[in-house]
N, C-alpha and C positions, 0 to 999 in steps of 0.2 A: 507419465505423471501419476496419475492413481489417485491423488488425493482428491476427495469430494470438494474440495475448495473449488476444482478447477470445471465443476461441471456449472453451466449456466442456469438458474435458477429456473423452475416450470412456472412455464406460463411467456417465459423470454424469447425471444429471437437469436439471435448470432451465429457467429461462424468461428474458424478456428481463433482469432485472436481476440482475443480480452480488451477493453476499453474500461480504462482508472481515469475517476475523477480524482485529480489530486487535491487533496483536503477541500472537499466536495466543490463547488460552485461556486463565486463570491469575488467577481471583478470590481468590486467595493471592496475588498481586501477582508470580510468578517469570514477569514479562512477556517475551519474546525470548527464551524459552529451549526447546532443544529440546522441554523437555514441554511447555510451552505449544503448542505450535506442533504436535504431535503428539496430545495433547486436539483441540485444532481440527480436524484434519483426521480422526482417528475418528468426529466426527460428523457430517461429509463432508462439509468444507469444500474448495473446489478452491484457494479466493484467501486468500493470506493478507497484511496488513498486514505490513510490518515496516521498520527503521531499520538505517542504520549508519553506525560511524564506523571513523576507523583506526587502529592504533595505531603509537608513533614508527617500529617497525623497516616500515611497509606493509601488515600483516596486516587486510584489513576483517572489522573484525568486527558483533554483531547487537548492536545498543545503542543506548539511543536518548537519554540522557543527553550531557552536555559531561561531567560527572564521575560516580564513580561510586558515591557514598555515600549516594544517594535508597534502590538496591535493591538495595546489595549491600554486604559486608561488607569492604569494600576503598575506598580513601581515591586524591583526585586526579585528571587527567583523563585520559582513555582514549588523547586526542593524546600524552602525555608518557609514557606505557607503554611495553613492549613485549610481544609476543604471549605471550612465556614468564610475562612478571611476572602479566597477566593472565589466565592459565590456573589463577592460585594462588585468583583470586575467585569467590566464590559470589555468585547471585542468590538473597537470602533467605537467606541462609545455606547453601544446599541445590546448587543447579543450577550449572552453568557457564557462562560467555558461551560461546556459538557464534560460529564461522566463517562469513560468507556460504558461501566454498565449501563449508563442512560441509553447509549448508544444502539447495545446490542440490546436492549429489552425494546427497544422504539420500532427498530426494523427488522423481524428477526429471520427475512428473507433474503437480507441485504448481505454479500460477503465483505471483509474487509481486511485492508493489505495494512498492518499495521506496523510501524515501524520504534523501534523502544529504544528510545534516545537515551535511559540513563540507567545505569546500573541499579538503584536504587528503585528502579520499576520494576524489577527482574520476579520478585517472588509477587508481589500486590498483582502484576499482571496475569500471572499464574493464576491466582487465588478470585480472582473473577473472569477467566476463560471458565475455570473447574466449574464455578456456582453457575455459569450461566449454559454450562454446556454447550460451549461456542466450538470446541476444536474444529468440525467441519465447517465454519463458515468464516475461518481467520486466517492470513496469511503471517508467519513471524518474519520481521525484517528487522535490521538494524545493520550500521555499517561496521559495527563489532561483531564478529565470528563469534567470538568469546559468549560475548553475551549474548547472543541469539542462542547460540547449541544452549545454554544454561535453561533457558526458556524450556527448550525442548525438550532438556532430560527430566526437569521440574512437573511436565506435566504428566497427565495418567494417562493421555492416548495421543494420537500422534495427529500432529497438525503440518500443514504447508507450510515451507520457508523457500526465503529467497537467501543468495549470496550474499552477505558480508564485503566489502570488500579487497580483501587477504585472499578469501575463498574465490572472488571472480576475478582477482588477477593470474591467481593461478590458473583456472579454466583458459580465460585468453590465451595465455603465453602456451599451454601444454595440449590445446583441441586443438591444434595440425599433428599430434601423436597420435591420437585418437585417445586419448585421455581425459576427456571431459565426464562422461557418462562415471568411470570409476573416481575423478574426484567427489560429484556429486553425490553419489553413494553415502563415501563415507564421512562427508562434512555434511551431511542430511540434506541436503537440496533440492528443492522441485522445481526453481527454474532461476534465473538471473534477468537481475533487475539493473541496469547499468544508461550511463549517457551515452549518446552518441558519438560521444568527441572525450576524451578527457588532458584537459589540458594540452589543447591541441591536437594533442595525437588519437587519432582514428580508432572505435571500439568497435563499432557496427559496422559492420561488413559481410558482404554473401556470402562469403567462404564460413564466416564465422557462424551467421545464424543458421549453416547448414549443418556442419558440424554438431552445433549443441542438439538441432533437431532430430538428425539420427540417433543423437544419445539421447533422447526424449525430453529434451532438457529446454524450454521453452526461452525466450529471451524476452525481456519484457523492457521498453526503453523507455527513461525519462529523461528532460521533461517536455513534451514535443507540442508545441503552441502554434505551429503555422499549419495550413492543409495541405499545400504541399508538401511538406514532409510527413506529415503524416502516411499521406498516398503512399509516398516513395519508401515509406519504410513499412510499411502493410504488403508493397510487391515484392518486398526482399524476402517477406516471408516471415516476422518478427510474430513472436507470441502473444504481446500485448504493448496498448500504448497507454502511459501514465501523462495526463496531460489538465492544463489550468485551465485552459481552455475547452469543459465538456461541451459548450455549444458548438464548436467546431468540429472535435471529434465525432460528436453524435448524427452529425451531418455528412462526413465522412464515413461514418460506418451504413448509414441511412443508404447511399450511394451505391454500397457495398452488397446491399440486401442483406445489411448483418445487423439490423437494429429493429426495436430496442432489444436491450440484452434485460430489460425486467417490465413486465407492463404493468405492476400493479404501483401504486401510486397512496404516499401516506396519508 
């Protein structure tokens, strides 16, 4: 791997695999919001999941919708906003959208897997990794290849990405060649972030997650909500698990002797 992204923050516990709150903590549904995301990390969480998009005037914000009336009390899409209109909306009635930079100025020991839902975030999210000097503590996702690499060539120094996924279908089908380690090379990749199952058809698998390992190529699986699977995919050897449920996970890695992965607390 190499990238500082993937070293667990001083002062943390863990072991080889990763534990992702996915858009932080919030079995109330107030997904991406600071409290979510500060629930997560009281129960020492180092990694957190999270989305963004931007709104018309540039502002990225923490959201993982095209619009915004799934989870929040406000009508329309986040693109056609502006930061001020959208500072009037609650999540749940309750929370407010966060700012990335809110984000990374609030915890700045926190790493975070970030996933960039819209083309139209592509340079604004560039343009506040730069100021805040985040590269080592972000991961770039998005399920567009396209727009991820764009990210990566936009910025000045080089950050963690996950597969796309174009880029992790290919892996799949071409790591019994032993071809994984040199696609990841050159599509930038530091590890794959994939389901378990997709559409049925089986993604994780031991053959699989061994192969990407020798290619140093970690797996990272979403979105994994029971404990027994969790277990069962932590013995297969998986790189990290993205999961809704960080009280479960956290108790499973507890079990593990691999927790917490951050003890300081905001």
């Amino acid at each position: 791997m190499g990238k500082p992204y993937f070293d667990v923050p001083a002062g943390g516990g863990g072991g080889v695999a990763l534990a992702l709150s996915h858009r932080g903590f919030a079995l109330d549904g107030q997904e991406n919001t600071l409290a979510a995301m500060e629930a997560a990390i009281k129960m020492g969480f180092a990694y957190l999941e999270i989305d963004v998009r931007t709104t018309r005037d540039g502002v990225v914000m923490v959201f993982h919708d095209e619009r915004l009336e799934r989870v929040t009390d406000g009508t329309g899409r986040v693109a056609d906003l502006t930061a001020s209109e959208l500072a009037k909306v609650r999540v749940r009635g309750r929370e407010p959208i966060p700012t990335l930079a809110e984000v990374l100025a609030r915890w700045p020991d926190v790493k975070l897997n970030i996933d960039v839902k819209d083309d139209g975030s592509v340079q604004p999210f560039v343009d506040v990794i730069e100021a805040a000097a985040a590269h080592d503590r972000v991961l770039v996702a998005s399920f567009s290849d396209r727009r991820r690499l764009r990210v990566l060539r936009a910025l000045s120094r080089p950050a963690a990405s996950s597969a796309g996924m174009a880029v992790s279908a290919m892996i799949r089908i071409l790591a019994p060649l032993g071809l994984a380690g040199w696609i990841a090379r050159r599509a930038r990749v530091d590890c794959l972030q994939v389901p378990r199952r997709y559409r049925g058809i089986p993604v994780v698998a031991e053959p699989f997650v061994r192969r990407c390992a020798a290619a140093d190529l970690p797996v990272h699986v979403w979105t994994i909500n029971e404990a027994p699977e969790m277990e069962e995919l932590l013995a297969l050897g998986v790189g990290g698990l993205v999961s809704d449920r960080a009280d479960l996970l956290a108790q499973v890695m507890a079990s593990r002797g691999e927790w917490p992965q951050h003890r300081l607390v905001p």
